[in-house]
ROVEXMAR-210420 format. One line per 5 residues: number of its first residue (from 0); their letters; for each residue x, y, z of C-alpha. Coordinates in Angstrom, 1 decimal. Layout:
! ROVEXMAR-210420
NUM	A	X/Y/Z | ...
END
This chain:
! ROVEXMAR-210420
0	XXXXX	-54.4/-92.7/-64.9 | -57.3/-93.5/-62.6 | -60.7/-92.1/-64.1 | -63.5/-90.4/-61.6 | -66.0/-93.2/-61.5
5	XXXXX	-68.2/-94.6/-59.0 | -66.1/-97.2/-57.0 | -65.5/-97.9/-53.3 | -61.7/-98.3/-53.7 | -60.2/-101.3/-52.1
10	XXXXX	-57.5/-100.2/-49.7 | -55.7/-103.6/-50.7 | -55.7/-102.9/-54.4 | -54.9/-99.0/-54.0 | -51.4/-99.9/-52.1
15	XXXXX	-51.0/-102.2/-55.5 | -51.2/-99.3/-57.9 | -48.0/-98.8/-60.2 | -48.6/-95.2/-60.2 | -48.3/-93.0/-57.5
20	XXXXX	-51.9/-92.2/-55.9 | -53.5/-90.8/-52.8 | -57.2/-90.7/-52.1 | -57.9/-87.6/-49.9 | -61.3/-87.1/-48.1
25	XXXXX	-63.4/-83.4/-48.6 | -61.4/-82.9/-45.2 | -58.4/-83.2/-47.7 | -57.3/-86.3/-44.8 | -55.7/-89.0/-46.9
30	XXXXX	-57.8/-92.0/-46.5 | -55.8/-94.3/-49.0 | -52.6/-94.4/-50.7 | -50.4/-96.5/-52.7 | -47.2/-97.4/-51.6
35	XXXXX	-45.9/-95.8/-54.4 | -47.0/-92.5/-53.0 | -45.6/-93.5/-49.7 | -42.1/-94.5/-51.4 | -42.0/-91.4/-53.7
40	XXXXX	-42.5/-88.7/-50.6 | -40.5/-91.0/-48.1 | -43.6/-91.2/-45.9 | -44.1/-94.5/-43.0 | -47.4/-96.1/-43.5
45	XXXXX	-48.2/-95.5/-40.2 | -47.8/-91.6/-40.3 | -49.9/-91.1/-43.7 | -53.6/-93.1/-43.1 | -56.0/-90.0/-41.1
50	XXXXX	-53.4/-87.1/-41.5 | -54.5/-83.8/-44.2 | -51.9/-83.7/-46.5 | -51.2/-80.1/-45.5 | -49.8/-81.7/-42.2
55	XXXXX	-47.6/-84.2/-44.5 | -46.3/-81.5/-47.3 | -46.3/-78.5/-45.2 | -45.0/-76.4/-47.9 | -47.9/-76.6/-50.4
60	XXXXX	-48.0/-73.3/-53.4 | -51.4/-71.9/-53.3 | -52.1/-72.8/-57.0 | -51.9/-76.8/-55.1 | -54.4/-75.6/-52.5
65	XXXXX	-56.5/-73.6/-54.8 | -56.4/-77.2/-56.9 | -57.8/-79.1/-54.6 | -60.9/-76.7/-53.9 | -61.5/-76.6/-57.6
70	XXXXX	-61.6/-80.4/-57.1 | -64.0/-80.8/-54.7 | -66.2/-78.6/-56.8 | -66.4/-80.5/-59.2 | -63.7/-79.1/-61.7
75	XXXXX	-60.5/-81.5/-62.7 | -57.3/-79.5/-61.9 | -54.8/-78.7/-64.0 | -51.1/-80.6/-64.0 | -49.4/-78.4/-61.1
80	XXXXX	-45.4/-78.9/-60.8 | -43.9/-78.5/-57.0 | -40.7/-79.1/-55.8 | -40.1/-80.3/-52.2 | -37.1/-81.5/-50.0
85	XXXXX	-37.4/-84.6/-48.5 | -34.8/-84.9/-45.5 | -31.5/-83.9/-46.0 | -31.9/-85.3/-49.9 | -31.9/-82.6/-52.9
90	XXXXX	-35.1/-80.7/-54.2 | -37.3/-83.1/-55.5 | -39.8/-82.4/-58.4 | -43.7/-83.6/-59.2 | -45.7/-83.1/-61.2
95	XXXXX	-49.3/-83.6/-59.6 | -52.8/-84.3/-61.4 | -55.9/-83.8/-59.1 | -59.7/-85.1/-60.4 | -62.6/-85.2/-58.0
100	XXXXX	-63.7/-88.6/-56.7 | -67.2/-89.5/-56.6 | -69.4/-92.3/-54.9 | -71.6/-94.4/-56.5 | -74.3/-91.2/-56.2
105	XXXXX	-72.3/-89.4/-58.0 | -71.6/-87.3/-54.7 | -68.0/-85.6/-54.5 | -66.4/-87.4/-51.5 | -63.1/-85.7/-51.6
110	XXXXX	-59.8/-86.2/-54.4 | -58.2/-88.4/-56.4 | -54.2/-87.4/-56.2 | -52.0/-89.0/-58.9 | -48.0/-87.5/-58.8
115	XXXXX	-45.0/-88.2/-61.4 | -41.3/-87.8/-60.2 | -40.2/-85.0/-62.6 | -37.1/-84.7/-60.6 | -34.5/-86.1/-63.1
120	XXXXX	-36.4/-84.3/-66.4 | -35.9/-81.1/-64.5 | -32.2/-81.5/-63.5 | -31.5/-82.5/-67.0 | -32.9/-79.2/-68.6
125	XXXXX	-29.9/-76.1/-68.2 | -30.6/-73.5/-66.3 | -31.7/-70.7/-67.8 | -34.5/-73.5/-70.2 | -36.0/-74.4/-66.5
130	XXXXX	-36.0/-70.9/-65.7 | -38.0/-69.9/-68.5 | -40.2/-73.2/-68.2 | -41.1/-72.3/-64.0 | -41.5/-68.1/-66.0
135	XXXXX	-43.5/-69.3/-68.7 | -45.6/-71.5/-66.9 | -46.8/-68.6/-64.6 | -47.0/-66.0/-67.2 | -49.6/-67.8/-69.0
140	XXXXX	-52.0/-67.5/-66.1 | -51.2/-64.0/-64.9 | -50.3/-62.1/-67.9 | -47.0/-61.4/-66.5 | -44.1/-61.9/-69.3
145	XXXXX	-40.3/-62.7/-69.1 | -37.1/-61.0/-70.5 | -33.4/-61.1/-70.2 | -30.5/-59.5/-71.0 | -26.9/-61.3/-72.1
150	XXXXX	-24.4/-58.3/-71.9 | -21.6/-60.5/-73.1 | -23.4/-61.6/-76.2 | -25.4/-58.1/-75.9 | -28.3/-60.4/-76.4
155	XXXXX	-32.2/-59.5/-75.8 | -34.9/-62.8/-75.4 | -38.6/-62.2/-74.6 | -40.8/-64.9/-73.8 | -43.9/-65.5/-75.8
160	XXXXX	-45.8/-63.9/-72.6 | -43.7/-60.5/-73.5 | -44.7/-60.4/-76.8 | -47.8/-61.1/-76.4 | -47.9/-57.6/-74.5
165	XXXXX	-46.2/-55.3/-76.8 | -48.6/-57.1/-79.9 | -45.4/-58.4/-81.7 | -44.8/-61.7/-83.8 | -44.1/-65.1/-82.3
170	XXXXX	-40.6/-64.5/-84.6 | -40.2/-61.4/-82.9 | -36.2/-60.7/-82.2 | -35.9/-58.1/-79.3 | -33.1/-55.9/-78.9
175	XXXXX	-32.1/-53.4/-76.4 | -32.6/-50.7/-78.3 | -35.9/-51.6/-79.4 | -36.9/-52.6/-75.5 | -36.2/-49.0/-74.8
180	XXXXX	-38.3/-47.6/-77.8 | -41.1/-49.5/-76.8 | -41.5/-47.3/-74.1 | -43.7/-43.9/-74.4 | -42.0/-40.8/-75.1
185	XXXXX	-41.6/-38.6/-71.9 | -41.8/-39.8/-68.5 | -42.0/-43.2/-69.6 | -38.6/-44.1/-71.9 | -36.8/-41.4/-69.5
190	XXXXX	-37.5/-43.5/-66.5 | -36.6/-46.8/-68.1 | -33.5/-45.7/-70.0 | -32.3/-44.4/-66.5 | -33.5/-47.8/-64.8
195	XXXXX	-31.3/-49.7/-67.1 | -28.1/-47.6/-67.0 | -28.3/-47.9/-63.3 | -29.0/-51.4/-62.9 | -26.3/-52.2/-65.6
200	XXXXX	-24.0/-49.6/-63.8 | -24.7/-49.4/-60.3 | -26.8/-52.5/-59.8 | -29.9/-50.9/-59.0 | -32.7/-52.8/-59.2
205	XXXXX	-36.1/-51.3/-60.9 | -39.8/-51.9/-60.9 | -42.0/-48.9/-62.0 | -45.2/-48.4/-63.7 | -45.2/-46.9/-67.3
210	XXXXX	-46.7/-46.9/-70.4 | -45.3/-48.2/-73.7 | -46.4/-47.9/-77.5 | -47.1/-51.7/-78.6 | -46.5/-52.5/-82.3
215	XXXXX	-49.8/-51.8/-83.7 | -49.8/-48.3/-81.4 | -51.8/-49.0/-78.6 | -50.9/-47.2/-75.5 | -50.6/-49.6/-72.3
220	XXXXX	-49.6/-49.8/-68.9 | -47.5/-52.0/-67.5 | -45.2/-52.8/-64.5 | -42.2/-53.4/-65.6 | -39.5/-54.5/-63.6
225	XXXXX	-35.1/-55.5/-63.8 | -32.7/-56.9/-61.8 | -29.3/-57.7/-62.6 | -27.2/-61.4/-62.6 | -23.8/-61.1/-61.1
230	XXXXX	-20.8/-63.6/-61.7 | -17.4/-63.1/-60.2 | -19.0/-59.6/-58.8 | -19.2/-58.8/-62.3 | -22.9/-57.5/-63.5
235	XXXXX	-23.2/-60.2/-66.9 | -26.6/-59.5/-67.8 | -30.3/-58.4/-66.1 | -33.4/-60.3/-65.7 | -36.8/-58.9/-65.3
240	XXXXX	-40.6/-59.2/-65.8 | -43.5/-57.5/-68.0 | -46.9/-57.1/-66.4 | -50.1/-55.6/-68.5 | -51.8/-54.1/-66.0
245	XXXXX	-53.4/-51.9/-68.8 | -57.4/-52.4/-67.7 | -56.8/-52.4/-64.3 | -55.5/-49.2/-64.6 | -58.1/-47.8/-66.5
250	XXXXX	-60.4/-49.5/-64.3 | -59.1/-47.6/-61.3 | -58.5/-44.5/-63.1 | -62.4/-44.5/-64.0 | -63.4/-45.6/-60.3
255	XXXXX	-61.0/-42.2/-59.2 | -62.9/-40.3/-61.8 | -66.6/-41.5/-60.5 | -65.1/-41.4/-57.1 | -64.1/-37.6/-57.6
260	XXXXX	-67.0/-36.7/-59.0 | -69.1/-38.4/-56.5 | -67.0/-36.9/-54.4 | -67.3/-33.0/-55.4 | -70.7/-33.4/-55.4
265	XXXXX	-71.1/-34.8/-52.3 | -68.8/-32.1/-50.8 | -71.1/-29.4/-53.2 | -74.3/-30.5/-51.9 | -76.1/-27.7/-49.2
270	XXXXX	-76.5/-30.4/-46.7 | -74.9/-31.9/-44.5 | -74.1/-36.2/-45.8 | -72.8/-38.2/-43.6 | -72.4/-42.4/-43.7
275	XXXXX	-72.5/-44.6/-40.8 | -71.3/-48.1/-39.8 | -73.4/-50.4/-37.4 | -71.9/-48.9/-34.3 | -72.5/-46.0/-35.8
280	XXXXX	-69.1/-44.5/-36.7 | -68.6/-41.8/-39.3 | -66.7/-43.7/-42.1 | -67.9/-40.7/-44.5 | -68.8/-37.0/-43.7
285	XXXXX	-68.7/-34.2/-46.5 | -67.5/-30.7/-46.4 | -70.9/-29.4/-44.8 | -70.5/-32.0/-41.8 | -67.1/-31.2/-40.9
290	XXXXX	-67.9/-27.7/-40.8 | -71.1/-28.2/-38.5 | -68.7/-30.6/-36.0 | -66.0/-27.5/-36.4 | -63.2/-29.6/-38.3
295	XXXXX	-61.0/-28.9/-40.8 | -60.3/-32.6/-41.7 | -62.1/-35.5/-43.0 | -59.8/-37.9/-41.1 | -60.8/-35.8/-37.4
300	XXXXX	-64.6/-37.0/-37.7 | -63.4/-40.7/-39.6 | -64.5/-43.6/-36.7 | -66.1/-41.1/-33.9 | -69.6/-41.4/-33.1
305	XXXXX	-71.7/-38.3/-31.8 | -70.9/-39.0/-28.5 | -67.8/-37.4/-29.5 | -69.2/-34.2/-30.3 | -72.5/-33.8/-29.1
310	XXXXX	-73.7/-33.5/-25.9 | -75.0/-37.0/-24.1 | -78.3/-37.0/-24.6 | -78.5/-35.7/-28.0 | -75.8/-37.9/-28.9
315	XXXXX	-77.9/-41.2/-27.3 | -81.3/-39.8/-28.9 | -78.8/-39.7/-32.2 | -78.2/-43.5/-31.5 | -81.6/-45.1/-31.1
320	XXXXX	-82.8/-43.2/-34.5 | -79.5/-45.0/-35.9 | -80.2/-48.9/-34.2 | -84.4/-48.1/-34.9 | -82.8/-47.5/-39.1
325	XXXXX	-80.8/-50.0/-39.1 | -82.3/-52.9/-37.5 | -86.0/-52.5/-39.3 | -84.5/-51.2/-42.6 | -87.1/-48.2/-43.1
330	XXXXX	-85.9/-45.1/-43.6 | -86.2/-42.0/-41.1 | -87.2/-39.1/-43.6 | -87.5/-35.5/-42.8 | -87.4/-35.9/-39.0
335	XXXXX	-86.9/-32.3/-37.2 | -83.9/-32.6/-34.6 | -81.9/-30.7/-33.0 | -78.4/-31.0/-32.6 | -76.9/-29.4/-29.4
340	XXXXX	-73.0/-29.6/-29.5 | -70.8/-29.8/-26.6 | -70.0/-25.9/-26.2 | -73.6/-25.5/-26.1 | -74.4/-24.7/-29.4
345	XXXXX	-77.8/-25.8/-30.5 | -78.4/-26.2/-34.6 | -82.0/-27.0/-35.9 | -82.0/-30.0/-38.7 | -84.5/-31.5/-41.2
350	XXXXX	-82.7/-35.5/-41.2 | -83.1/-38.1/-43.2 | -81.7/-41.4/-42.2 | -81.7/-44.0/-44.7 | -80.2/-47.7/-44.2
355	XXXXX	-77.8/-49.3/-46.5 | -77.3/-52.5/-47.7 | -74.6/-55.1/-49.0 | -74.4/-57.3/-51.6 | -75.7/-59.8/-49.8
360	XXXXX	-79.0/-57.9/-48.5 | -78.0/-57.3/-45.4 | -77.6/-54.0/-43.5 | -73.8/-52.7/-43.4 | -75.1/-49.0/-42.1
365	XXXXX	-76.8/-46.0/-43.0 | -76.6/-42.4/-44.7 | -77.8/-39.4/-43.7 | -78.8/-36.3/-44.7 | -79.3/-33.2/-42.4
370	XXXXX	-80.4/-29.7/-44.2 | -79.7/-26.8/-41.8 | -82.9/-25.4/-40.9 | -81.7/-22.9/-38.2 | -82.3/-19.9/-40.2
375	XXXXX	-86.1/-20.6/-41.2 | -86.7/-21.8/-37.6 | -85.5/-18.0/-36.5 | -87.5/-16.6/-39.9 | -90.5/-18.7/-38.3
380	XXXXX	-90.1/-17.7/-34.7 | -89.9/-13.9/-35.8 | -93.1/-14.2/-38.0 | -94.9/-16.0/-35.2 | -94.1/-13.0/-33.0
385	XXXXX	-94.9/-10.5/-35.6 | -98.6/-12.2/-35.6 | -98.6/-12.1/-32.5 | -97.6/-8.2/-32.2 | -99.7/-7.5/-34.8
390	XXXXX	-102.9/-9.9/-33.8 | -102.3/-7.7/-30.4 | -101.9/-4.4/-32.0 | -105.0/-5.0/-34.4 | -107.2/-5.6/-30.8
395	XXXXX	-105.4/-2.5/-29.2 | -106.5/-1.0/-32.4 | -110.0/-1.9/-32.3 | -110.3/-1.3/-28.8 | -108.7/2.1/-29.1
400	XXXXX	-110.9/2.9/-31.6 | -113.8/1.6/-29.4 | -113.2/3.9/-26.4 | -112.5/7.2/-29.4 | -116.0/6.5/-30.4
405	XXXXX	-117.3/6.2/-27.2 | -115.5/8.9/-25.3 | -116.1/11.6/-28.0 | -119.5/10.6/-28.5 | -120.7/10.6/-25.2
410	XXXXX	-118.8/14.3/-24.5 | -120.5/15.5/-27.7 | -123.7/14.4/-26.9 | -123.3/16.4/-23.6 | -121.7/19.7/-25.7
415	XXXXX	-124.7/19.0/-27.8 | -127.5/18.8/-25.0 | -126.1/21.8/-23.0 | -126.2/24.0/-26.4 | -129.9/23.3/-27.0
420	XXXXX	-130.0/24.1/-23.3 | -128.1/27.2/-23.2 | -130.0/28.9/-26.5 | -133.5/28.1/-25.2 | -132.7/29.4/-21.8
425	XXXXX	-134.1/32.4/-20.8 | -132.8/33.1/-17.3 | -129.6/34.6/-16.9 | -128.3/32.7/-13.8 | -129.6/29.4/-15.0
430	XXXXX	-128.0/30.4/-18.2 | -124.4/31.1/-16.5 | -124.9/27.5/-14.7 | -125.3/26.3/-18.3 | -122.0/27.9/-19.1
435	XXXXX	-120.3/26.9/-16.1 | -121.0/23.2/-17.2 | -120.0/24.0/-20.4 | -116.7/24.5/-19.0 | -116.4/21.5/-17.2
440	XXXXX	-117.4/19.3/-19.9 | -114.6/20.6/-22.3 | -112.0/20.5/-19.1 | -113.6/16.6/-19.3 | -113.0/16.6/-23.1
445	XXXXX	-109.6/17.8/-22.9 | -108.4/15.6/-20.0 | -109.7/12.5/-22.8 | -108.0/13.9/-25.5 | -104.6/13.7/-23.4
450	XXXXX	-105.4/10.6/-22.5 | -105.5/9.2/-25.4 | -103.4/11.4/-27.2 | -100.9/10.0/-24.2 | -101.9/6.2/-25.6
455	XXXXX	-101.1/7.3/-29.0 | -97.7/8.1/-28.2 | -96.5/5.3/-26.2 | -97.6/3.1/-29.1 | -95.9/4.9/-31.9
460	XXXXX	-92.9/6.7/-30.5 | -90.4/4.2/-32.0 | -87.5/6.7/-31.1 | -87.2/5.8/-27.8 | -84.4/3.5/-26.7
465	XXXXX	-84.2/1.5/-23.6 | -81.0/1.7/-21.1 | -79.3/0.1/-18.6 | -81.2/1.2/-15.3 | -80.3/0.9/-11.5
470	XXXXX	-83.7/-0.4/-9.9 | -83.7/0.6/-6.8 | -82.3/4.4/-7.5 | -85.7/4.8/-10.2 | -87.4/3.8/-7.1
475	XXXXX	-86.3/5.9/-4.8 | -86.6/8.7/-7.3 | -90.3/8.2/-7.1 | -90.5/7.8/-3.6 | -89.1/11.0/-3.3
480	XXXXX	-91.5/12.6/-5.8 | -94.4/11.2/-4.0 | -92.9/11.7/-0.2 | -95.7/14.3/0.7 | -98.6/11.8/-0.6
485	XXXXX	-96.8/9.0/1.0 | -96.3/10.3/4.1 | -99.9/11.5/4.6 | -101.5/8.1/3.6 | -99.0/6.5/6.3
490	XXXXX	-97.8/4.5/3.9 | -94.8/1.8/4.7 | -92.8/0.8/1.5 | -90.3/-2.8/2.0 | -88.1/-2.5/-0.5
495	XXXXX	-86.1/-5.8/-0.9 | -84.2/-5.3/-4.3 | -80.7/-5.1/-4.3 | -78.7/-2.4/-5.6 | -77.1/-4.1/-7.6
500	XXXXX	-80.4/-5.2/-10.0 | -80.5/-3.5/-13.4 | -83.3/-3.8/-16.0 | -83.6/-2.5/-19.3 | -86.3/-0.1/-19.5
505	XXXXX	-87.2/3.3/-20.9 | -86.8/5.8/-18.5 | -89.9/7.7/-18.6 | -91.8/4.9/-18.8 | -90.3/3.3/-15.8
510	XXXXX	-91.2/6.3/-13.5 | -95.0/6.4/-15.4 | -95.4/2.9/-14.1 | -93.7/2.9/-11.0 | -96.2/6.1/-10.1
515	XXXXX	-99.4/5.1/-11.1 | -98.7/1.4/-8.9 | -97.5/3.4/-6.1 | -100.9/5.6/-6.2 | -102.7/2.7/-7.6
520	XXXXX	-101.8/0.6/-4.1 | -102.6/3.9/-1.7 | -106.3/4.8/-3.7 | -107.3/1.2/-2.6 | -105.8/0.9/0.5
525	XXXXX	-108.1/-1.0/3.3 | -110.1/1.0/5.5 | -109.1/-0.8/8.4 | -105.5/-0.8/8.2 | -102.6/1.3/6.9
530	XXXXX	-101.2/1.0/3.5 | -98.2/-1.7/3.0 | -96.0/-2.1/-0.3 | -93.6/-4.6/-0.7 | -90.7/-4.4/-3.4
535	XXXXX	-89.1/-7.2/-4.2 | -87.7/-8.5/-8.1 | -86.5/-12.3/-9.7 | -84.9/-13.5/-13.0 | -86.7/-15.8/-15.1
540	XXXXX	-86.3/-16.6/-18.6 | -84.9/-13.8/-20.1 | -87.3/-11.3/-17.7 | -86.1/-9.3/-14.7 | -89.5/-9.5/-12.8
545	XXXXX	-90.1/-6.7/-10.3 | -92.8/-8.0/-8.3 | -95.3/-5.2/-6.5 | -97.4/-6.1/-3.4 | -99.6/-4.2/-1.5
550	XXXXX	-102.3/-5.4/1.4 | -105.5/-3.0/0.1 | -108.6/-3.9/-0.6 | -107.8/-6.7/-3.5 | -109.9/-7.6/-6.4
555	XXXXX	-112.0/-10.1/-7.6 | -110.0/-11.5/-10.7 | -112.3/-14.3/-11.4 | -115.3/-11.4/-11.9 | -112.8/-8.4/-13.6
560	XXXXX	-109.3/-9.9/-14.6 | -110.6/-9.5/-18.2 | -111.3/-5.8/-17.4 | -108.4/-4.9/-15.5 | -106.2/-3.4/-17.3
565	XXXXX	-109.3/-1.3/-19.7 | -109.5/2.1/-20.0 | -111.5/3.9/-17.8 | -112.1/0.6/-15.8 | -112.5/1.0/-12.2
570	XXXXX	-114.1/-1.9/-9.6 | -114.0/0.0/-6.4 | -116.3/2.9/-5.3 | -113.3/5.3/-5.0 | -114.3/9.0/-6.4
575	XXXXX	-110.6/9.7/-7.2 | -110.0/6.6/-9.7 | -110.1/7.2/-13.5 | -109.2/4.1/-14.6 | -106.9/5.6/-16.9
580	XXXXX	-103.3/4.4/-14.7 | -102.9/0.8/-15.3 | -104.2/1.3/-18.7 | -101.5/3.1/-19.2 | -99.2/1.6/-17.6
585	XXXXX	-99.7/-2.0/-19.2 | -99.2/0.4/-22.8 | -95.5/1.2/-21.4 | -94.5/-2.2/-20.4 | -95.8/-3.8/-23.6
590	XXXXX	-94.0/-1.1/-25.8 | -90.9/-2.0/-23.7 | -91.3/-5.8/-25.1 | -92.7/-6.8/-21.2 | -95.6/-8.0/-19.8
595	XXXXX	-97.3/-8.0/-16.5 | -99.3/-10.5/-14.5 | -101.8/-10.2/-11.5 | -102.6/-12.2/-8.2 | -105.2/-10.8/-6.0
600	XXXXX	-107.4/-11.5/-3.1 | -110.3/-9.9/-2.1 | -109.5/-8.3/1.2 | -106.1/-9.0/1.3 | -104.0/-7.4/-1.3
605	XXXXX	-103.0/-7.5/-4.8 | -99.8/-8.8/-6.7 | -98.4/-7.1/-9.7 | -95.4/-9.0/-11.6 | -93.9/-6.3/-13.9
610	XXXXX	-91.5/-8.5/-16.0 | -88.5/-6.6/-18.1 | -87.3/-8.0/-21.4 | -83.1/-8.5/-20.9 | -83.1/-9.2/-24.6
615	X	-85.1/-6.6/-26.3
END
């Protein structure tokens, strides 16, 4: 046999070798060959020089191919027997030995092939000895062992393969009866004892995976499988194979185990997990996520993107946080999204989107992990309202308590100075005017103290529930009330509300505020022209606005808009006004979860936008 040296073979000397040999290139391309090699595989000269010799043998095993890669690595192969038909001749056998061939670099330039005819050796060995040379010589590199059955001589062989598996002696005699014992109690030796009475009986052929007892009483798995031989359509015997497949099956039943537990808490987590591949399709999403996208099944979300549930533009800002992930490799952590589904359905998140990576260090997707944080955005909205209620209601507070100590003060310093007044006076009718402004002071006190006792009761009468009102029939309710005081001023009311406009309001709030705006817009008419109110209303954000317009004398916002709505404020030189309506009326609306807003123009009119909460 040619050694693995560092020669530039001589095509002339090659062609001369006794022994059958091929030099193949790291293309596998046969570059030389001996015409023993051309004689033994029936090849033309001509056809063999340039061609891979998976174009010349087109039926090479795998264990051949797999050879000649563990060649060019640098490994010497192991003595491989094929069998091949060569025309319309029998099956012919060689054995082949491979070694890699170097140069004088000791560079691997490709393989040395070297084949023996094996043709007549394996003819002359009977049948059933070449069967269980072709089974042995496989069992010995994939644990797989032999047996078969004689039912004439009621025989039982193993190969060495076979006992190997069940841990008995090289000297080991089988028989059937101890094949079937081998076999667990339960599940296992039923199954096989009814395997073998049907293959025997019915010639049904088995292969099934069970456990067996071994001779020194180790459980293992195996796959065991029989078929049976047939001569003159008379069953004479079955063949079949063992397999240990014992650590692969524990193998796998481990990787279920981590898998399952993985798995549970995955599915057990308060989050919503979810994997991703580079285009971004769900190729894992736990019990959280499938209830988020409304599924029942793992396999509905498997290979959809968000596009298939969200809507668009959530879906492609969901996208560019995945390609930003994946293509720099840093993780997205803690992000606040929101996730807007296609029925409109809008879910706040805390994600986390963290990239993973393969064996090989590169990218092969991501993971994320989105914590529901709908509830605490709510929690958060309402406690920023309740601040701001309450920041308000502190300054109403303070204010309230500002005008109290004013008001009361300044009337008891007048009780107090007409007193003194009244007990050092002397003459009788300067003594009766003394009483008479007694009287009109306490009338003055009392008409405060309803005032604010009024204040005090729109901002703590928490029974009061708001309805469903018609707009325009309140309205004309208060026109009616106010149809003498109306018609005297001259007044002209556009009303351009529909009838079919409904707010939510309290009632007797609604008529307070429509009054003193009503009033309010006649006390400051315009001297030169008569008074004009215009009606008209508007939805916006979750407000029914009723907007209020009149064409008096206006005010100057930029000089009182922070005093507008005081108590007791007044900006015009009108004897009537108390500044006591709008106060008031700004209370109502604000208990009623409204606001109001102002345009104005000096000389031209003023604008008041009353706006209704539909909500609450």
């Amino acid at each position: 046999m040619l050694k693995s040296s560092q020669i530039d073979p001589n095509n002339y000397l090659i062609k001369q070798l006794p022994k059958a040999t091929a030099f193949l290139n790291k293309k596998l391309e046969v570059i030389y060959a001996s015409d023993q090699w051309i004689e033994d595989f029936e090849f033309s000269n001509g056809k063999v020089i340039g061609k891979k010799i998976g174009e010349l043998l087109t039926h090479l095993s795998k264990d051949l191919q797999k050879d000649f890669k563990d060649c060019l690595k640098g490994n010497n192969g192991s003595g491989i027997k094929e069998c091949y038909n060569v025309k319309d001749n029998p099956k012919k056998w060689n054995e082949w030995t491979n070694i890699p061939w170097y140069d004088e670099k000791e560079n691997i330039i490709g393989v040395i092939v070297q084949t023996e005819s094996i043709t007549q050796k394996i003819n002359n060995i009977p049948n059933i000895e070449r069967l269980q040379l072709l089974i042995e010589e496989k069992s010995s590199n994939s644990s797989i062992g032999s047996w078969q059955y004689d039912a004439e001589l009621n025989s039982l062989w193993w190969c060495e393969m076979s006992k190997q598996i069940h841990e008995v002696p090289k000297d080991f005699a089988p028989k059937i009866e101890t094949f079937i014992d081998f076999f667990k109690e339960g599940h296992s030796k039923n199954t096989i004892s009814m395997a073998f009475f049907e293959a025997s009986e019915k010639g049904i052929s088995w292969k099934e995976e069970l456990q067996i007892v071994t001779e020194k009483g180790n459980e293992k798995w195996i796959i065991t499988t029989g078929k049976p031989i047939y001569k003159n359509d008379k069953c004479i015997g079955l063949v079949g194979t063992f397999q240990d497949i014992n650590e692969q099956v524990i193998t796998n039943k481990k990787t279920e185990e981590n898998e399952l537990l993985l798995r549970t808490l995955i599915d057990s987590l308060p989050m919503n997990v979810f994997v991703k591949d580079l285009d971004s399709r769900k190729i894992l999403v736990n019990k959280s996520e499938l209830n988020f996208l409304g599924l029942k099944h793992e396999s509905e979300a498997l290979g959809k993107t968000d596009f298939d549930f969200l809507n668009k533009k959530n879906a492609q800002i969901g996208r560019e946080e995945d390609i930003m992930v994946m293509e720099n490799g840093i993780p997205m952590l803690k992000k606040e999204t929101t996730n807007i589904k296609k029925d409109g359905t809008t879910t706040s998140f805390l994600t986390s989107k963290i990239p993973i990576k393969g064996a090989n260090g590169k990218i092969t997707g991501l993971v994320g992990l989105s914590l529901d944080i709908s509830d605490l955005k709510k929690k958060e909205e309402e406690l920023k309202n309740l601040i701001n209620v309450t920041s308000l209601q502190n300054k109403k507070l303070v204010n309230f308590a500002h005008i109290v100590s004013h008001n009361l003060r300044s009337h008891t310093a007048n009780f107090s100075m007409l007193l003194e007044f009244l007990v050092s006076e002397k003459d009788e009718e300067e003594k009766q005017n003394l009483i008479n402004m007694l009287v009109e002071a306490s009338d003055h006190l009392l008409e405060t103290l309803n005032n604010l006792n009024e204040v005090v009761v729109i901002n703590t009468n928490v029974n009061l529930k708001k309805q469903n009102i018609c707009l325009n029939k309140k309205i004309k309710s208060v026109e009616k009330n106010l149809s003498v005081f109306l018609k005297n001023k001259n007044v002209n009311i556009i009303n351009n509300i529909g009838d079919n406009v409904k707010i939510k309001a309290i009632p007797a709030y609604l008529d307070s505020i429509l009054t003193n705006f009503f009033t309010n817009s006649v006390m400051y008419k315009s001297p030169d022209r008569d008074p004009i109110i215009k009606l008209s209303s508007s939805s916006e954000n979750g407000y029914t606005i009723l907007s209020i317009s009149d064409n008096g004398l206006g005010i100057d916002l930029k000089k009182y808009g922070d005093k507008l709505f005081g108590m007791y404020k007044t900006f015009h030189n009108n004897p009537d006004a108390k500044g006591i309506g709008l106060f008031l009326a700004k209370n109502q609306i604000e208990a009623m979860n409204g606001k109001i807003t102002t345009s104005s123009e000096v000389g031209k009119g003023t604008t008041f936008n009353i706006h209704f909460n539909e909500n609450n």
